[in-house]
N, C-alpha and C positions, 0 to 999 in steps of 0.2 A: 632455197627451201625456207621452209616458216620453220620456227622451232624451237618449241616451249623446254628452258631447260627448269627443272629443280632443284633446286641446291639445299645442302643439308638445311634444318633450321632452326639450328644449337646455337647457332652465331651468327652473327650478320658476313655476308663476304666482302668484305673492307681488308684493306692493309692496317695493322701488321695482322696477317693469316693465321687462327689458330693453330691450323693443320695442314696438312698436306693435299688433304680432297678440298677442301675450302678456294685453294690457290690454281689447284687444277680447272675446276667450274670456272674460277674468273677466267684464266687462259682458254678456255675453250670456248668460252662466251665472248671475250674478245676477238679471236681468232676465226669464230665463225664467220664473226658480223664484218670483221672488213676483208673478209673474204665473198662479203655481198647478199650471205645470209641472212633473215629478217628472224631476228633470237630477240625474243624474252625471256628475262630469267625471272621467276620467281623465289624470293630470298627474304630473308628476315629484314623488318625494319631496319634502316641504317646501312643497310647495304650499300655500295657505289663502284660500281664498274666500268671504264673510261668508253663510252661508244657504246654503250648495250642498254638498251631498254629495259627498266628492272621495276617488275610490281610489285611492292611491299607487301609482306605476309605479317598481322600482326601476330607475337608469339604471344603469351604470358609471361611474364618475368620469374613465377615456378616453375616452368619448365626450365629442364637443367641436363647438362649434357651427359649421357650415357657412362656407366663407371663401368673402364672393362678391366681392373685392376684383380676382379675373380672371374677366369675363365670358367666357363660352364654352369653358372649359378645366372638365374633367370631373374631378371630386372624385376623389383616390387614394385606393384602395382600402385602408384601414389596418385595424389591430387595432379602432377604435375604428368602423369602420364597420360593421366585420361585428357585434359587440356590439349596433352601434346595430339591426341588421338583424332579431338574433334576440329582441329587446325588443320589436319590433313586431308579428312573425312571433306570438309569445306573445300578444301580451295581443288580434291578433285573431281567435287562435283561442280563445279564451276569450271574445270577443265573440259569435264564432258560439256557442258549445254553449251563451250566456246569452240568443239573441237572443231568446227568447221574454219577456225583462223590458223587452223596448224597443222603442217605436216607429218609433225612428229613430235612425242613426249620421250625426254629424255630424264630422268629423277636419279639422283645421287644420294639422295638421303637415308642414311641405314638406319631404319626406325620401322618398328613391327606396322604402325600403322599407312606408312609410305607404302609397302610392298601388297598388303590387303586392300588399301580403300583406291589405287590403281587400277586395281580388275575392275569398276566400274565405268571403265572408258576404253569402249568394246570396236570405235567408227574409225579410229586413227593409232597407230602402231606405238607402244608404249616399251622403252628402253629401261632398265635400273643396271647402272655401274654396281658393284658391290667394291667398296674400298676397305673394309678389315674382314678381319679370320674370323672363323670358322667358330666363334665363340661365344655368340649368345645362343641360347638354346632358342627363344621364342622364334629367333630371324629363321634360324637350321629350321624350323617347324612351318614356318610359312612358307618359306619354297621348299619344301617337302609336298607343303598341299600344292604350290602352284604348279609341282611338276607332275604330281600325280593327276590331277583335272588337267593338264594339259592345256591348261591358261597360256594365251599368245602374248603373256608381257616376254619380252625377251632381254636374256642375263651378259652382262658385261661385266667383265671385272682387270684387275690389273696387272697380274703376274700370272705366270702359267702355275705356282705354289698355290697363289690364292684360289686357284681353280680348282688344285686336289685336295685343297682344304676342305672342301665342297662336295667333295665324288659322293660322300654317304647322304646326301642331301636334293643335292641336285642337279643339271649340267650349264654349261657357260656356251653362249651360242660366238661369242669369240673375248678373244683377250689382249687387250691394249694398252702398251706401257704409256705410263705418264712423258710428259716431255716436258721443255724450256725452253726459252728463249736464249738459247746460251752465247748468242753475239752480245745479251743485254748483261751479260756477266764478267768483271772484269776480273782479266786472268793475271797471275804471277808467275812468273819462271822462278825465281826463289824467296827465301825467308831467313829470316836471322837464326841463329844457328840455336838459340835460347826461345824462338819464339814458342808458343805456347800453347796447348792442347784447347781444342774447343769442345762439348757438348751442343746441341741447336735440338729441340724440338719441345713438346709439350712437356709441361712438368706434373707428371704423370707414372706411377710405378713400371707401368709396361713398355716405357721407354728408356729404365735402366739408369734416371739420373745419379743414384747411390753407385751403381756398379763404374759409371765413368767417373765418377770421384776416389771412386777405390783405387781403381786403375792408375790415375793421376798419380796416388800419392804411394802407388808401389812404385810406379816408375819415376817420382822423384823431382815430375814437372809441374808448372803452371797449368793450371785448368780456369776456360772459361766458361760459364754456364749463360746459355741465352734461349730462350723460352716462353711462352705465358703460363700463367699458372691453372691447367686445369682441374688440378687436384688441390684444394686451397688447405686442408688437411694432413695430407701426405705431405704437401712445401713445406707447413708450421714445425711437422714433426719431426720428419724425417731427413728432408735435406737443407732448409737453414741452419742447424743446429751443427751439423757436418763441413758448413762452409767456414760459421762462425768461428769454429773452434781453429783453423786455418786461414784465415782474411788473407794474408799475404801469400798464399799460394790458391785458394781456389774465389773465385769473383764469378756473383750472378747479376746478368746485367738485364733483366728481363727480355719483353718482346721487343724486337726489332724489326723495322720494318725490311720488305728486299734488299735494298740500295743498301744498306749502315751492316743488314747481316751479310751480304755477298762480300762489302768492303774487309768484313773482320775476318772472312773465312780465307780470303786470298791472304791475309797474315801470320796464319797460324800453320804450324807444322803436321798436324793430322787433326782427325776427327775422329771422333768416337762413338761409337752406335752401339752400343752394350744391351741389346733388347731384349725383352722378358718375356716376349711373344712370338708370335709366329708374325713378324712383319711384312703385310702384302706385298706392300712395293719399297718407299723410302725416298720420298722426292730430294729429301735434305741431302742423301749421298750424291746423289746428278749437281745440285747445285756445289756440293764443296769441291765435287772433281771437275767440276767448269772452272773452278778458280784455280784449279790445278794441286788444289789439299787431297792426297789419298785417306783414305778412310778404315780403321778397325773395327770393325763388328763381330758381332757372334751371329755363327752360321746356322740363324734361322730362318723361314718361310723365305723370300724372294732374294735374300744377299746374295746366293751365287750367280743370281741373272742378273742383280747389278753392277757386283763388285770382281773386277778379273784379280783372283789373287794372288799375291807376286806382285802385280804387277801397277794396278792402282789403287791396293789397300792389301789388308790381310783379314782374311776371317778364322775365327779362332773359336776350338766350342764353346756350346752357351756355357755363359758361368763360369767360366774359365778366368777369373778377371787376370791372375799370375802370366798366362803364356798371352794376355792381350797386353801387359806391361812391359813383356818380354818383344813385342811387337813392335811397340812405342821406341824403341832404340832402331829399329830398320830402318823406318820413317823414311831418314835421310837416303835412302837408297833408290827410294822410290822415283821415276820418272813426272814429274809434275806437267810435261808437255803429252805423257801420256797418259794420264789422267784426261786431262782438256781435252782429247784427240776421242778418247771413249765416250766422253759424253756426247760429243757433236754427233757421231756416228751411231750411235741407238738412241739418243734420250730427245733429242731435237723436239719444238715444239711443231714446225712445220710435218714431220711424221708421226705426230701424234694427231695432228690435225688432218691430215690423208686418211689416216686410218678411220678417225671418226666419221669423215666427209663418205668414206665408201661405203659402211656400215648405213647412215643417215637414207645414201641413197638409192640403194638396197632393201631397206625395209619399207620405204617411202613409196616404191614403187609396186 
């Protein structure tokens, strides 16, 4: 099959990964193409993906990536959006007058204007994943209208949560967990009995870096924070100043690339997912339990379809940071070969690439 994907275009898709959808696109662009597929990906400047054909989209450097640190409060309309507006507006009309190179459009980019200037390519079947919740009002409003016109862009998203996230909005034509390469992940059977608590993802409020440092220092351990910084504001304010005041117990080592972060996660004793949101999916728990780290989280949006509790992590209500401290001493109980054994068996990137391949060619036809 021919087949233009989208990738968000907040950031270029390069290592080290802002995000979780960002690393997804490349694996599936990769995965396509030497599975024999002919994939362009269309991606921000700077982009580089090993084997896939990739057009540069030039961004503006205003354009700046979406704050979902207030649920329910609708993006301001800046300079930086209308830019963002006519970059999409662009390149999918230039999708359309090319749609004859392609079988399929696939877009991942959660941006009001990704999901509206799409209905202008009417000759070839148009896919959008939705990778977060239910939380901007404008997105909930544009597939409100797409469902209501009964527009044939068709809905994918990640977790069967991030689907009922959706129910008052609109419906999801299927739902497909993220995967991994988890043979490329190296595993550990154990850890030093002092090793150290990790955080991994965006350094962002909705992913709870305050709450995993709290956690740390009820439970009395090492905490490592590894990240980029999405929120440059929120970092300044809120969690250097929390690290500083403890250097010798908690370390942010910024972003890392796959190889240096899988390295660090196979060393540490659990993981901490403390999230403030209703989390779609969470690639970073597939990846800590490939290296055999179980995982704490609060039991938001998709953690119970990742995490078997007991038994490769614990989930603990939201905000509870006390009974996730109280968690933190189980740790050692946990089965580390099965942790690795869960991810092989649902999170694979080989089934995650089936699943997209049936879907592909399904609508294609």
């Amino acid at each position: 099959m021919r087949i233009a994907l989208v990738a968000p275009l907040v950031t270029p898709i390069a290592q080290p990964f802002i995000g979780g959808s960002q690393a997804m696109v490349a694996d599936l662009a990769m995965g396509m193409a030497q599975r024999g597929h002919q994939v362009t990906l269309f991606a921000r400047e700077g982009s580089s993906v090993p084997g896939v054909h990739i057009e540069p989209v030039v961004v503006p450097e205003h354009v700046t990536p979406s704050s979902f640190a207030e649920p329910g409060k609708e993006q301001s309309l800046d300079p930086g959006f209308m830019a963002q507006a006519n970059v999409f507006f662009e390149l999918y009309l230039q999708l359309r007058q090319r749609a004859q190179e392609f079988d399929i459009i696939h877009a991942h980019a959660f941006d009001w204007p990704s999901f509206a200037c799409s209905t202008l390519i009417t000759t070839i079947p148009v896919l959008h994943t939705v990778h977060l919740p239910a939380i901007l009002p404008e997105i909930n409003n544009v597939l409100s209208v797409l469902e209501r016109q009964q527009h044939p862009v068709s809905l994918l998203t990640v977790s069967q949560a991030c689907a009922r996230d959706y129910a008052a909005y609109c419906t999801f034509d299927h739902v497909i967990y993220n995967g991994l390469d988890i043979e490329a992940i190296p595993f550990s059977p154990r850890v030093a009995p002092d090793a150290p608590l990790l955080f991994a993802g965006r350094i962002t409020p909705e992913k709870g870096v305050e709450q995993a440092i709290e956690i740390a220092e009820q439970a009395g351990r090492r905490l490592i924070v590894a990240g980029g910084i999405y929120d440059r504001r929120y970092h300044e304010e809120r969690v250097l100043p929390r690290i500083a005041q403890k250097p010798e117990q908690f370390t942010y080592v910024g972003q890392l690339d796959h190889t240096t972060l899988w390295k660090l996660m196979s060393e540490v004793q659990g993981l901490l997912f403390p999230i403030a949101w209703d989390e779609p999916f969470g690639l970073t728990l597939v990846e800590a339990m490939a290296t055999g780290t179980p995982v704490i989280a609060f039991q938001r949006g998709a953690m119970p379809e990742i995490i078997q509790d007991g038994q490769t992590g614990f989930l603990v209500p939201p905000e509870d940071c006390f009974q996730a401290a109280q968690a933190v001493q189980r740790l050692p109980l946990l089965s580390r070969e099965r942790c690795r054994a869960h991810a092989e068996a649902k999170f694979s990137l080989q089934r995650m690439l089936d699943d997209h391949e049936e879907v592909y060619q399904r609508f294609a036809r």
